[in-house]
C-alpha positions in Angstrom: -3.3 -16.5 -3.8 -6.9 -15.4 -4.8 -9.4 -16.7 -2.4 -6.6 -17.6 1.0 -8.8 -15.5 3.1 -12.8 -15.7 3.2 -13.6 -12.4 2.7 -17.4 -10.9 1.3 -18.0 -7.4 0.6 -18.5 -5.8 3.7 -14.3 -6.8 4.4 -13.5 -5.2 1.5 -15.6 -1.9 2.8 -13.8 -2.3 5.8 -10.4 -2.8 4.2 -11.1 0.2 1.7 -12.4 2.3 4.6 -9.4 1.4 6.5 -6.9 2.2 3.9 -8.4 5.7 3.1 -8.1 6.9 6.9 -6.8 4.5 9.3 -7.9 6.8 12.5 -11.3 6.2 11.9 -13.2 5.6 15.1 -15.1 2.0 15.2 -18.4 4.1 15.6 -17.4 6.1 12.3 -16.2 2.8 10.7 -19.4 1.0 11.2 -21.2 3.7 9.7 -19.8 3.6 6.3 -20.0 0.4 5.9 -23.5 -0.2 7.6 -23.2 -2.8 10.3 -23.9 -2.0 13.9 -20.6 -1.2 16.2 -20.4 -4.3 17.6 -20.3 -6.2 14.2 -18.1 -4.0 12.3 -15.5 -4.6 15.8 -15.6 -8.4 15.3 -15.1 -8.1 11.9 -11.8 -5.6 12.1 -10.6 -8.3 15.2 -11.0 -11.2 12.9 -9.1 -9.1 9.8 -6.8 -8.3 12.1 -6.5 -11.7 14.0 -6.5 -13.5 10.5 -3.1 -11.0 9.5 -5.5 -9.5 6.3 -5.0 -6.1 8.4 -1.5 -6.0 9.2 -1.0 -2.9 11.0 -1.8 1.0 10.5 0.6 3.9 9.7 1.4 7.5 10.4 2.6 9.2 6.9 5.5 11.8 8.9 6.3 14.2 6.2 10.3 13.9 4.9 11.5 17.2 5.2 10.5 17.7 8.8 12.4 15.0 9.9 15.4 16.2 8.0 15.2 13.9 4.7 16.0 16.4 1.9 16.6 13.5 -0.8 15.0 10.1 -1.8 16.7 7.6 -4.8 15.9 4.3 -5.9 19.0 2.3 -6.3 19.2 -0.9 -8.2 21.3 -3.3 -7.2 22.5 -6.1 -9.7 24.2 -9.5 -7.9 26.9 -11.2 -9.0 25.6 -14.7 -8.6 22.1 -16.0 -8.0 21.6 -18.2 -5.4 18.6 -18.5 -3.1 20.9 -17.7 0.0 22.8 -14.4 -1.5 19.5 -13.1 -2.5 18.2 -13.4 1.0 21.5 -12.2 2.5 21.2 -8.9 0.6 17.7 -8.5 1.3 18.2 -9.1 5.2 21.4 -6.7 4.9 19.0 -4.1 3.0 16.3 -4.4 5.6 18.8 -3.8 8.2 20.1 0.1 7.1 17.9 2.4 8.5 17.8 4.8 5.3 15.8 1.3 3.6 12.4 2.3 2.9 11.6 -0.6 0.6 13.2 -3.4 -1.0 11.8 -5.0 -4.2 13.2 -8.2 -5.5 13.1 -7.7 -9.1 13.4 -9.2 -12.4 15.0 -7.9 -15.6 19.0 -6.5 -15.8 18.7 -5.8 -12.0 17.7 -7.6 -8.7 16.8 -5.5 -6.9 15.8 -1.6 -6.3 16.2 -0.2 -2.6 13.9 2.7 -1.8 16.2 5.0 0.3 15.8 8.5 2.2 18.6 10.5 3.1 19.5 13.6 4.1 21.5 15.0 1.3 23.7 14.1 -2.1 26.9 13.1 0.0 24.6 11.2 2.6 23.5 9.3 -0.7 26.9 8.8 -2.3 28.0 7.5 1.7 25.4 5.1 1.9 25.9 3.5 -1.9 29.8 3.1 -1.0 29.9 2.0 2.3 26.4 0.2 2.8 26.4 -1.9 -0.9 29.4 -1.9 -3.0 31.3 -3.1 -0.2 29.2 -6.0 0.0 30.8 -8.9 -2.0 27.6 -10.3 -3.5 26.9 -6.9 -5.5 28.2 -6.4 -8.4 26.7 -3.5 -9.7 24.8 -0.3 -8.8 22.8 2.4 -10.3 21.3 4.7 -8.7 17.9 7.3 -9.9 17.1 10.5 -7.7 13.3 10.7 -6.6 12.0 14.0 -7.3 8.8 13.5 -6.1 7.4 10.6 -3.8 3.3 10.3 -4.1 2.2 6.8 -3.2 -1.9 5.8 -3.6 -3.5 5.1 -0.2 -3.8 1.6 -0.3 -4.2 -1.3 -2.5 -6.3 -2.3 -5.0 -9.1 -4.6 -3.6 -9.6 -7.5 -5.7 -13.0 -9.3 -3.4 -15.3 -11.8 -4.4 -16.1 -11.5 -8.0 -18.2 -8.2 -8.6 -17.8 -7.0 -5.2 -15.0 -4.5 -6.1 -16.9 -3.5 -9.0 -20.4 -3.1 -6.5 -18.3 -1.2 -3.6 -16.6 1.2 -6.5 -19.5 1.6 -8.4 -21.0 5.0 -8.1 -24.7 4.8 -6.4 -27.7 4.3 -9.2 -30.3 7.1 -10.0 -33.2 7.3 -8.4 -36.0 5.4 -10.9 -38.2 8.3 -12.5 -41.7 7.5 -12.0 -44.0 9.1 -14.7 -46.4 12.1 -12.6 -49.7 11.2 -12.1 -51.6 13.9 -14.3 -53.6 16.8 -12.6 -57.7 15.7 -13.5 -57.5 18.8 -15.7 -54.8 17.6 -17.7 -56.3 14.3 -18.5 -59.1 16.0 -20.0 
């Protein structure tokens, strides 16, 4: 889908910005990126506007909401059709322990990010939310010890412009010192 939206460097600031701390103020915004207020506020309405910017998060940590256990379950189907797939993914999407669904290929098709309370919470969910469901025909589920995800995605711009917005800044050029009149003696 490389090159659906028209975006040049200063986006991808934006985005990058954006993704590292979504609370920044427009005045903070512009900035880092170097455009005047006004400017870098047409240019977040038109990412917005355009759905590149999708919507902005709070991260609420787990265990203070009473979520003492995280899994990945893969789910394996028992027939591939279009419809059963989208079923199951609707159904998925519906549970309010659904973090993520990832449609998958390889032995399963799917893996369900879930967070739960506890173990029986977990075992619950597996037997009364997908194995009673008659497209599944198998599940297999992996405990998440630890759940670290990056702050955002990679951004892919217009050729080189990832490259110039990543790269670190260049060293200043060393001019030679003029010599003192003494020393040029």
């Amino acid at each position: 889908m490389e090159g659906t939206a028209n975006l040049d460097a200063i986006d991808y600031a934006i985005l990058e910005a954006l993704q590292k701390n979504a609370r920044l103020s427009n005045k903070e915004l512009a900035a880092e990126v170097g455009l005047a207020q006004s400017s870098c506020l047409a240019r977040v309405t038109r990412l917005r506007e355009t759905g590149v910017l999708k919507s902005f998060h709070a991260e609420v940590d787990a265990r203070a909401v009473g979520i003492g256990l995280q899994a990945m379950i893969a789910v394996r189907l028992r027939q591939h059709s279009r419809e059963l797939v989208e079923e199951f993914r609707r159904h998925a999407l519906s549970l309010p322990q659904v973090l993520a669904v990832y449609h998958v290929a390889g032995a399963n098709d799917f893996l369900v990010h879930v967070a739960v309370r506890d173990a029986d919470h977990l075992r619950d969910l597996g037997m009364d939310a997908f194995t009673t469901r008659p497209e599944v025909a198998h599940l297999e589920t992996s405990l998440i010890f630890e759940y670290v995800r990056s702050p955002g995605l990679p951004l892919y711009g217009p050729k080189g412009a990832a490259q110039r917005l990543a790269a670190p800044s260049a060293e200043p050029v060393k001019r030679p010192r003029k010599r003192s009149r003494a020393a040029a003696r």
